[in-house]
Backbone bond lengths (Angstrom), bond angles and torsions (degrees), N, CA, C in turn:
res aa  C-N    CA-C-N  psi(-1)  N-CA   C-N-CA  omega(-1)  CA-C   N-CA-C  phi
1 X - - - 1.467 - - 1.525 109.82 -
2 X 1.417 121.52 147.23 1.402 131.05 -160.95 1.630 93.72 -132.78
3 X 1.345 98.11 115.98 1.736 101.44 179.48 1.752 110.77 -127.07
4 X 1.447 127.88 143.91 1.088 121.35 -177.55 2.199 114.32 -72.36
5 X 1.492 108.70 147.07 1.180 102.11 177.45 1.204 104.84 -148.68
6 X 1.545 109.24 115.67 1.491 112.91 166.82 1.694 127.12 -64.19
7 X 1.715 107.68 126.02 1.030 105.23 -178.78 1.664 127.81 -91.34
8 X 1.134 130.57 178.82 1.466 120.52 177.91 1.342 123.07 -66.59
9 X 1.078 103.31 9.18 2.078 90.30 170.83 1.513 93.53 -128.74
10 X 1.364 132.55 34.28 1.033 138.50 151.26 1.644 112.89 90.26
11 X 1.419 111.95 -3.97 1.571 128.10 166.07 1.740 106.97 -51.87
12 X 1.975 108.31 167.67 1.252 95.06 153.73 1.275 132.04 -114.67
13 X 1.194 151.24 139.62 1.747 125.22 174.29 1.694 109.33 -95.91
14 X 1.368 118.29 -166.95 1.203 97.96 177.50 2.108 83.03 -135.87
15 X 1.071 107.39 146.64 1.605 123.31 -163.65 2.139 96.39 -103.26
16 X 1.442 87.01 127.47 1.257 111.65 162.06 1.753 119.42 -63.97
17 X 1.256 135.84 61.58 1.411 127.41 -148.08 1.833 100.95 -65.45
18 X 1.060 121.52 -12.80 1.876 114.93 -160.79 1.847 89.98 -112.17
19 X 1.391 119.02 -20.83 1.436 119.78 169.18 1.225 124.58 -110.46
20 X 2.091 113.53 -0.75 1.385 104.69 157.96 1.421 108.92 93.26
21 X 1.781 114.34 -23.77 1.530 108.34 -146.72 1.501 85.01 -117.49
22 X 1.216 102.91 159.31 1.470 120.00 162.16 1.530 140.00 -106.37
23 X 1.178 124.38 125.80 1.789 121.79 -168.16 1.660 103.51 -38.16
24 X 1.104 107.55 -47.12 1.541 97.87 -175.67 1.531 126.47 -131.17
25 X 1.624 120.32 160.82 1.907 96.61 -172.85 1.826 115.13 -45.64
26 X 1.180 89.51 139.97 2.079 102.45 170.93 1.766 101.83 -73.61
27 X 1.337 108.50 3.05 1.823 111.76 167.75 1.775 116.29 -75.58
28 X 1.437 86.09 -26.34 1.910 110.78 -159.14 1.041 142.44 136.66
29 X 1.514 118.15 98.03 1.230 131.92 -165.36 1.414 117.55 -33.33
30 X 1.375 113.93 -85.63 1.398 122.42 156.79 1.244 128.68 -23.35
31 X 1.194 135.53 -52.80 1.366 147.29 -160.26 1.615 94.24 -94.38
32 X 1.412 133.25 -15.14 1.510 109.97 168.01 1.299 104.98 -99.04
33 X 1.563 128.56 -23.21 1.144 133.29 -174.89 1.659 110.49 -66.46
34 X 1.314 110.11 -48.88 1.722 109.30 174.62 1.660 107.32 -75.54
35 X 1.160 114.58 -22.35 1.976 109.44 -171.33 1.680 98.33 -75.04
36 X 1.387 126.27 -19.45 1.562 129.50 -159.16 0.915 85.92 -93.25
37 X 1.534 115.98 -105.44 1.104 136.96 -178.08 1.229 139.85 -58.42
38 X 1.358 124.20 -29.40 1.915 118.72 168.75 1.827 104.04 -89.16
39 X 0.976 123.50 -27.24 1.245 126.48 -166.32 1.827 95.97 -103.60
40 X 1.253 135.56 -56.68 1.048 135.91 -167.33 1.660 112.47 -81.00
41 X 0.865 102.86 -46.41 1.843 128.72 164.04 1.448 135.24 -61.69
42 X 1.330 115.60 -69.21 1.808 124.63 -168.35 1.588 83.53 -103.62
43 X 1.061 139.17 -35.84 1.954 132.43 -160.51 1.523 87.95 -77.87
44 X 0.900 102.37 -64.08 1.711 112.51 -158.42 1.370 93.56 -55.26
45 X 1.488 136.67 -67.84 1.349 134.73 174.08 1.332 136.80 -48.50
46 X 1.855 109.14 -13.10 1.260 90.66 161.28 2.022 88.51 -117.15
47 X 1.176 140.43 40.13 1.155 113.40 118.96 0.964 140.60 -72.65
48 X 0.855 114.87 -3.65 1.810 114.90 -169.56 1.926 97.01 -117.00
49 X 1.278 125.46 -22.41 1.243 120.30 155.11 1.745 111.61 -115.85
50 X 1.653 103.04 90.72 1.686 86.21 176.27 1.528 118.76 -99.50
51 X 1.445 104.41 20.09 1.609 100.57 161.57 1.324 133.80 -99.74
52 X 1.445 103.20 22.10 1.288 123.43 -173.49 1.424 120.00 -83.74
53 X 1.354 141.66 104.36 1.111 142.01 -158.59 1.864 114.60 -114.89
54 X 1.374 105.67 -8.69 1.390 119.29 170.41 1.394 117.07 -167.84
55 X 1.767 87.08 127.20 1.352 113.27 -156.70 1.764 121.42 -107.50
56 X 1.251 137.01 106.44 1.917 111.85 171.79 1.700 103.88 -98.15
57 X 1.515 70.30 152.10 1.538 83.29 179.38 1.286 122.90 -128.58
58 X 1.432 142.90 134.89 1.021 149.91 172.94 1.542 125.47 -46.87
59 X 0.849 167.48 -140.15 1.866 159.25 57.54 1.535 102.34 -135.91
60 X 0.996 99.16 119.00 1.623 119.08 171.62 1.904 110.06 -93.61
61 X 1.435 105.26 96.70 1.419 99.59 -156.51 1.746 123.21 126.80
62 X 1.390 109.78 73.22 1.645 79.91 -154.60 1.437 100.54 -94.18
63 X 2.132 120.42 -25.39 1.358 130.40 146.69 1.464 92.77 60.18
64 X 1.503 141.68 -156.79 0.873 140.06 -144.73 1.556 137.18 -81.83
65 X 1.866 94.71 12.17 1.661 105.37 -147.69 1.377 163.03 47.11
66 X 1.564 79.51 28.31 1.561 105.64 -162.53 1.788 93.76 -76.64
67 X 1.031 109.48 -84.51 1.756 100.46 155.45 1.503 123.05 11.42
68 X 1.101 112.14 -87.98 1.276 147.13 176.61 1.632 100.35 -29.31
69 X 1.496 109.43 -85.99 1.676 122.48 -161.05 1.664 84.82 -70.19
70 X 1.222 145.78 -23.06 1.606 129.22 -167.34 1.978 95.40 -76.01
71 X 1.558 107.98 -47.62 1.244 118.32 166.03 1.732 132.11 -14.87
72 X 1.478 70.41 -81.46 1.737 99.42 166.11 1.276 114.15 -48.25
73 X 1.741 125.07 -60.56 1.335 117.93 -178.90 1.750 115.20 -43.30
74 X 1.643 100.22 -53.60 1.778 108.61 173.54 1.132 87.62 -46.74
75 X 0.997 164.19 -165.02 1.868 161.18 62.81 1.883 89.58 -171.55
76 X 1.369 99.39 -51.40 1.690 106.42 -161.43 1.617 94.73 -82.47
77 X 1.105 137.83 -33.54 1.343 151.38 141.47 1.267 125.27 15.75
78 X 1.523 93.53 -89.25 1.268 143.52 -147.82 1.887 106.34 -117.28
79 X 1.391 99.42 -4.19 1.195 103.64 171.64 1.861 121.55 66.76
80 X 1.446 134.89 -1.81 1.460 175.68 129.07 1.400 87.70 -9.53
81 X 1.565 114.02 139.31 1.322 117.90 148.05 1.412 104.53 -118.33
82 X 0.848 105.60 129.50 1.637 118.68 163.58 1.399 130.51 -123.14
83 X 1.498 93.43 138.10 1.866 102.52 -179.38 1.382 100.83 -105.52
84 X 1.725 113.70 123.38 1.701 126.96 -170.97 1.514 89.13 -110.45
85 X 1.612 117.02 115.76 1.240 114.23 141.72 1.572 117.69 -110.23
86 X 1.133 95.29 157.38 1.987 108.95 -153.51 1.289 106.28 -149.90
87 X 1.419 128.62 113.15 0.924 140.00 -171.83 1.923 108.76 -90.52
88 X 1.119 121.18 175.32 1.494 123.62 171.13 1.741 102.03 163.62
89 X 1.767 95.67 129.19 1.578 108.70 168.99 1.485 115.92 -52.49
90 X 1.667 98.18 -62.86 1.666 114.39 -169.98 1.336 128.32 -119.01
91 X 1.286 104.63 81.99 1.363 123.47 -156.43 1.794 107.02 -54.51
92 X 1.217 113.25 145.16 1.813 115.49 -178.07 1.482 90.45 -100.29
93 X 1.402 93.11 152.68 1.488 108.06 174.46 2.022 110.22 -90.05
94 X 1.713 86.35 166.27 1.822 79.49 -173.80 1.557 106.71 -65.97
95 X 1.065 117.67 -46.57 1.412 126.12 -171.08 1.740 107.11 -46.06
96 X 1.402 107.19 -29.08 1.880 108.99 165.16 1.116 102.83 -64.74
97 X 1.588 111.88 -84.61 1.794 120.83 -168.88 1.464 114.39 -33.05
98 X 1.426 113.58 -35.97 1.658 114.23 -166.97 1.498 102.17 -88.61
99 X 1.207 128.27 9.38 1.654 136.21 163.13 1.634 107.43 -77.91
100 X 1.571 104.52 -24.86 0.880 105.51 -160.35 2.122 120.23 -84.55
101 X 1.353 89.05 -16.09 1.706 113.52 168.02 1.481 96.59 50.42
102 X 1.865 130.92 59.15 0.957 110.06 -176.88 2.058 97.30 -94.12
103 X 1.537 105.35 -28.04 1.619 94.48 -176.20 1.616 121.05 -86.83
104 X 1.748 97.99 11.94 1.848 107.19 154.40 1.431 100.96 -76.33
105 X 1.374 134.03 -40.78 1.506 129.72 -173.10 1.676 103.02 -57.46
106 X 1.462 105.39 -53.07 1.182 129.53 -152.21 1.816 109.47 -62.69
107 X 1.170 97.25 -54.85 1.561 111.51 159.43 1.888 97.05 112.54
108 X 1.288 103.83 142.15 1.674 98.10 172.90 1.324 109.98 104.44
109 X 1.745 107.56 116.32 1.792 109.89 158.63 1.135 127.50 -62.01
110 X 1.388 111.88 -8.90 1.548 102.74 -170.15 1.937 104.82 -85.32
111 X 1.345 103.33 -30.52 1.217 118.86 152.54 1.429 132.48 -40.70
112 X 1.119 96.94 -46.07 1.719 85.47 -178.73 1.424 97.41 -97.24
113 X 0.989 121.44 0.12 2.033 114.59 -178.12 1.600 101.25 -86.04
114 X 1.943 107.04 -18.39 1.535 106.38 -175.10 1.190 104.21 -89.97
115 X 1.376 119.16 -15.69 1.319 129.91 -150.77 1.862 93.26 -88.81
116 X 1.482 111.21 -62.28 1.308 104.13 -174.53 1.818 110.30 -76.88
117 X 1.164 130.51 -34.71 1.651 119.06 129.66 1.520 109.09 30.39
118 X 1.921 88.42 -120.82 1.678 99.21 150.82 1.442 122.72 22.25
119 X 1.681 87.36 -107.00 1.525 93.92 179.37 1.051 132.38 -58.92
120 X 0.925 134.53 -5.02 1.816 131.87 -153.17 1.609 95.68 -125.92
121 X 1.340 112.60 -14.76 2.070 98.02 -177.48 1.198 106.78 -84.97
122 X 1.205 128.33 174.98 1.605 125.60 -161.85 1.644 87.51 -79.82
123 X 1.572 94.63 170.39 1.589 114.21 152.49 1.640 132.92 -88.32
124 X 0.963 100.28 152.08 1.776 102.08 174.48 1.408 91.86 61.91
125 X 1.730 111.12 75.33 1.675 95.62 168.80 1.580 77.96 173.34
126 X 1.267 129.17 134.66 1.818 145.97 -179.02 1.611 103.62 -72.45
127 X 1.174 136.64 102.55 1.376 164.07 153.25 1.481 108.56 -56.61
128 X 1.452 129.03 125.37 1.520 122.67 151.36 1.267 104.36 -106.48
129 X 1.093 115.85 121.56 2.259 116.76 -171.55 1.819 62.16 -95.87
130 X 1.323 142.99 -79.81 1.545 126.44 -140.77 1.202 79.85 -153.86
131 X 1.604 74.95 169.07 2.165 104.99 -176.92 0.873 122.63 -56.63
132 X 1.424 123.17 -0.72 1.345 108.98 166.05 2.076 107.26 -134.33
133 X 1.133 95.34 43.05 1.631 89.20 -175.53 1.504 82.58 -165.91
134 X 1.773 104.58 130.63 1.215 126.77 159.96 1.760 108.88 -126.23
135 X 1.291 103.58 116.63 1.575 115.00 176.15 1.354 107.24 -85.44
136 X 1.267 124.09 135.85 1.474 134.17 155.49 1.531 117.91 -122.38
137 X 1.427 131.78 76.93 1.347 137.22 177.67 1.753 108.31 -65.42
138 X 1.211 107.86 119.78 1.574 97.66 166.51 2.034 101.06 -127.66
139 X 1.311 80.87 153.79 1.766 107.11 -178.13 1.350 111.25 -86.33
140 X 1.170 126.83 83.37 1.264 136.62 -178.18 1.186 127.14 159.30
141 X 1.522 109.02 154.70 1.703 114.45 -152.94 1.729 108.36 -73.68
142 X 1.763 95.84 163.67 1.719 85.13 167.39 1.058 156.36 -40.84
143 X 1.707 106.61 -29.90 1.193 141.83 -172.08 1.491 111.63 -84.95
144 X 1.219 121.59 -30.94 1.279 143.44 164.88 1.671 125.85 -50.24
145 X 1.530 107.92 -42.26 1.079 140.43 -152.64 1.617 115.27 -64.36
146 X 1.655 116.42 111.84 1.039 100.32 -163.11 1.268 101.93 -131.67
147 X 1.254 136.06 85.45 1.871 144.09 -169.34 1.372 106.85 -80.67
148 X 1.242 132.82 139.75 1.883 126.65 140.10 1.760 104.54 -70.87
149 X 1.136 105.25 -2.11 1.615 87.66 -150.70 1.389 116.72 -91.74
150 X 1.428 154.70 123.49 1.962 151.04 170.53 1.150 102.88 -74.75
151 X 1.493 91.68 119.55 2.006 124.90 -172.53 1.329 87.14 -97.20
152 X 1.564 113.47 138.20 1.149 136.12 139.66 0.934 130.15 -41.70
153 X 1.816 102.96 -56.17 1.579 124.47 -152.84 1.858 106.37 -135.24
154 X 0.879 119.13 106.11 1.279 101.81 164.63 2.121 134.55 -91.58
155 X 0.917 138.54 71.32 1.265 121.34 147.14 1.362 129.70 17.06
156 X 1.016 106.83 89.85 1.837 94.57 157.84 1.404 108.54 -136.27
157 X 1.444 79.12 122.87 1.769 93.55 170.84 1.377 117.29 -156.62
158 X 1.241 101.63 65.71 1.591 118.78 152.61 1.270 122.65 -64.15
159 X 1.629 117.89 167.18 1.251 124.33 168.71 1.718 120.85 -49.59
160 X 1.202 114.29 172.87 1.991 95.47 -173.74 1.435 91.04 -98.84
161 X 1.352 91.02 141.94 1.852 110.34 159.66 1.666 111.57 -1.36
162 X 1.430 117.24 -73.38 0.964 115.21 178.57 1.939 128.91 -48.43
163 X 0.894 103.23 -30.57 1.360 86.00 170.07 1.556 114.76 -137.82
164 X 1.376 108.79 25.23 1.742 128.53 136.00 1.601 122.75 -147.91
165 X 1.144 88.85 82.24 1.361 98.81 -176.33 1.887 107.20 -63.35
166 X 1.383 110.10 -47.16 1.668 106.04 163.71 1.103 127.67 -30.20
167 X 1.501 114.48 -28.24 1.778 96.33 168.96 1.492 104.37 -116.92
168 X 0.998 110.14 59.24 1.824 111.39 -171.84 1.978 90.94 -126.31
169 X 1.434 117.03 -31.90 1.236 122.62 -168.96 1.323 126.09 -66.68
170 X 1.435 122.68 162.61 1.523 136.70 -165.12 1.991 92.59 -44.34
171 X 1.359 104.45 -71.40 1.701 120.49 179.86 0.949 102.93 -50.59
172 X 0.930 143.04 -56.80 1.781 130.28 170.02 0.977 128.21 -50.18
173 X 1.417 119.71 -36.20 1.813 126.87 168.03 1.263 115.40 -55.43
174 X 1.935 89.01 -51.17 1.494 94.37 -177.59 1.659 117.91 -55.37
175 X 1.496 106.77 -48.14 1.340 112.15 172.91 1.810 134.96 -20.67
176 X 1.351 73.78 -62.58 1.976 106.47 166.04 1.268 128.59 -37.18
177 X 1.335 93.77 -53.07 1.569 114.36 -164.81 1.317 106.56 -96.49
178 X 1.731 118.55 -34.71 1.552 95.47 -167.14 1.490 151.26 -59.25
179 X 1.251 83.59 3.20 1.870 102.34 166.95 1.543 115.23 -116.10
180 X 1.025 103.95 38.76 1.789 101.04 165.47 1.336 110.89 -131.01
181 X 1.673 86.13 129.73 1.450 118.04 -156.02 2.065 106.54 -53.81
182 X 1.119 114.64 152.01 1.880 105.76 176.57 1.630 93.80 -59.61
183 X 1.579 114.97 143.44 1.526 148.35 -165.49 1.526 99.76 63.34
184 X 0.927 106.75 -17.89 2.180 86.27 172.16 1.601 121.43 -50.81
185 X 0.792 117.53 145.79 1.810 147.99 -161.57 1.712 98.55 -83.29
186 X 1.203 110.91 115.67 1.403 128.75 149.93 1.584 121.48 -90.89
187 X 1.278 136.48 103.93 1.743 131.08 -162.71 1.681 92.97 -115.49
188 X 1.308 121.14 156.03 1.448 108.38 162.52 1.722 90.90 -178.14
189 X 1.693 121.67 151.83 1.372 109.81 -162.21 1.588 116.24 -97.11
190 X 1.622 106.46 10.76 1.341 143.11 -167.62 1.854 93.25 -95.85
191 X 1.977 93.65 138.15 1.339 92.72 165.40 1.485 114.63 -144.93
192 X 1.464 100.32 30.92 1.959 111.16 -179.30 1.751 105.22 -47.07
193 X 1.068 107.39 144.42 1.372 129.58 167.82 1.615 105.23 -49.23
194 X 1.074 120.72 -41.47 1.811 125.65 -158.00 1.313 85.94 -83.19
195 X 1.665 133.79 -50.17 1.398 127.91 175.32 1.249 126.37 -40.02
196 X 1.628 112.15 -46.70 1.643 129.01 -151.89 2.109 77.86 -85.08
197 X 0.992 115.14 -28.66 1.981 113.05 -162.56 1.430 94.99 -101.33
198 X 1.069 122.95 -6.09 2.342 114.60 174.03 1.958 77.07 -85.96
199 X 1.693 113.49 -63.82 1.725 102.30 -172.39 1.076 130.91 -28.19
200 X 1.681 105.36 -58.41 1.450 94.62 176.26 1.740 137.87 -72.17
201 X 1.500 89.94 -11.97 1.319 91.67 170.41 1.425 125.32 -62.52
202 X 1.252 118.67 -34.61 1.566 158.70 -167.35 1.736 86.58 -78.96
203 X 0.965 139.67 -14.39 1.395 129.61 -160.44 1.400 137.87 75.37
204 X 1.174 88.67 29.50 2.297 97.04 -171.36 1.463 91.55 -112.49
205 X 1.553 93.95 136.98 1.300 104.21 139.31 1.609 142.80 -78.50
206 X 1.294 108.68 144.43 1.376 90.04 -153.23 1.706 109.43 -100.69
207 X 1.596 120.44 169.30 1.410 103.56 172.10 1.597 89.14 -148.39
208 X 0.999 118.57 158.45 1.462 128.38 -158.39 1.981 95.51 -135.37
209 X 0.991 128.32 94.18 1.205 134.98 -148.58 1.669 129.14 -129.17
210 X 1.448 133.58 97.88 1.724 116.15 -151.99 1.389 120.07 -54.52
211 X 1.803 94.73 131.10 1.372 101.42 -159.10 1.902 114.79 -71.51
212 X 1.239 116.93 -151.08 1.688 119.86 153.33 1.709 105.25 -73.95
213 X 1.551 84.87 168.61 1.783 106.71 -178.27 1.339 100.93 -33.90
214 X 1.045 113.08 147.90 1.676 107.00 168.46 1.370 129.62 81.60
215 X 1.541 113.43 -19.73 1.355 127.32 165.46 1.172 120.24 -125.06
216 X 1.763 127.92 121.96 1.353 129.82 164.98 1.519 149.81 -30.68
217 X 1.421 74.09 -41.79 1.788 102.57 -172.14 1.741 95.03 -148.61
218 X 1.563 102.47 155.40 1.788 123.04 158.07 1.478 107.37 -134.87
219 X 1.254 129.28 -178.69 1.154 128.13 -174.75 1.831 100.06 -128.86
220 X 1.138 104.20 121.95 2.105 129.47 164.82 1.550 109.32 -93.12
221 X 1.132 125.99 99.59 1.587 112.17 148.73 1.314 120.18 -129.51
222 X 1.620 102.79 158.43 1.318 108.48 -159.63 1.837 101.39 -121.10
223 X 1.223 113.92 139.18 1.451 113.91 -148.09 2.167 99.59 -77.26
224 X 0.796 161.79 20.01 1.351 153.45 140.70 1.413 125.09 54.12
């Protein structure tokens, strides 16, 4: 069962009721989603590459598209095209996500026309919602996962260890990562010790970095 839950900065997430857990921190949806990944992730990566004019990106997790449409906004921005592929077992329907009123926060029709976009084009098949964002959602697990494509950036935002530990593992990391190019971006809102030691094995350097509200630390690595 999938139930709505307001988080502390007044966002919504939507709650795992039989796993307890929620798609995004109960601190604030938004505000961990841009502190990880647009700010910790795609900002940081194209400071340090600002001649970069086209970008792919990984996301392990594609869950409510919050990711995704924050993405896109950077992309139209910043002027960036980016190709997002995003994997997910159990896909939510729009009629969930759109409970969720994140591109009323967000501000903009063009937004929510990208936003329901998104959801509504098939899976396992390359999407252009706009000129500068091509979605490719596929239905199937990490392990599964079979790209031609060199990620910049990878995404991870799976469920936590605790109640999926299957994608928390050495093979799963490895999974993740094996197509991101040397200096591409590993982001994830997790900062276990066993994580930061599968990375380096994998060849990342690691950075241990203050997380969103509510979390101390997240984990940055950069592939080496």
């Amino acid at each position: 069962m999938i139930s709505l839950y307001e988080t502390k900065d007044g966002s919504k997430t939507l709650l795992n009721v039989a796993l307890n857990e929620t798609y995004h921190s109960r601190f604030g949806a938004i505000q961990e989603s841009m502190h990880v990944f647009i700010e910790a992730g795609l900002r940081e990566f194209l400071r340090i590459n600002p001649e970069k004019k086209e970008l792919h990106i990984l996301e392990v997790g594609f869950g409510t598209g919050l990711n995704a449409i924050l993405t896109l906004r950077e992309a139209q921005e910043c002027k960036i095209k980016i190709y997002y592929e995003s994997i997910e077992v159990y896909p939510l329907t729009y009629k969930q996500v759109s409970a969720l009123e994140y591109v009323v926060q967000l501000g903009g029709q063009d937004l929510q026309d990208n936003f329901r976009k998104m959801h509504t084009c098939p899976w396992d098949k390359e999407e252009h919602i706009t000129d500068f964002f091509v979605l490719h959602k596929k239905e199937k697990s990490l392990l599964e996962l079979d790209s031609d494509k060199i990620f910049q950036l990878v995404f991870f935002d799976a469920f936590a260890a605790n109640v999926q530990p299957e994608m928390w593992t050495l093979e799963a990391i490895g999974k993740a990562t094996q197509n991101l190019e040397k200096g591409g971006i590993f982001v994830t809102y997790a900062a276990k010790g066993q994580l930061k030691r599968d990375l380096r094995s994998l060849g990342f350097e690691i950075e241990s970095i203050p997380g969103p509200p509510g979390k101390r630390e997240m984990t940055r690595a950069t592939k080496s």
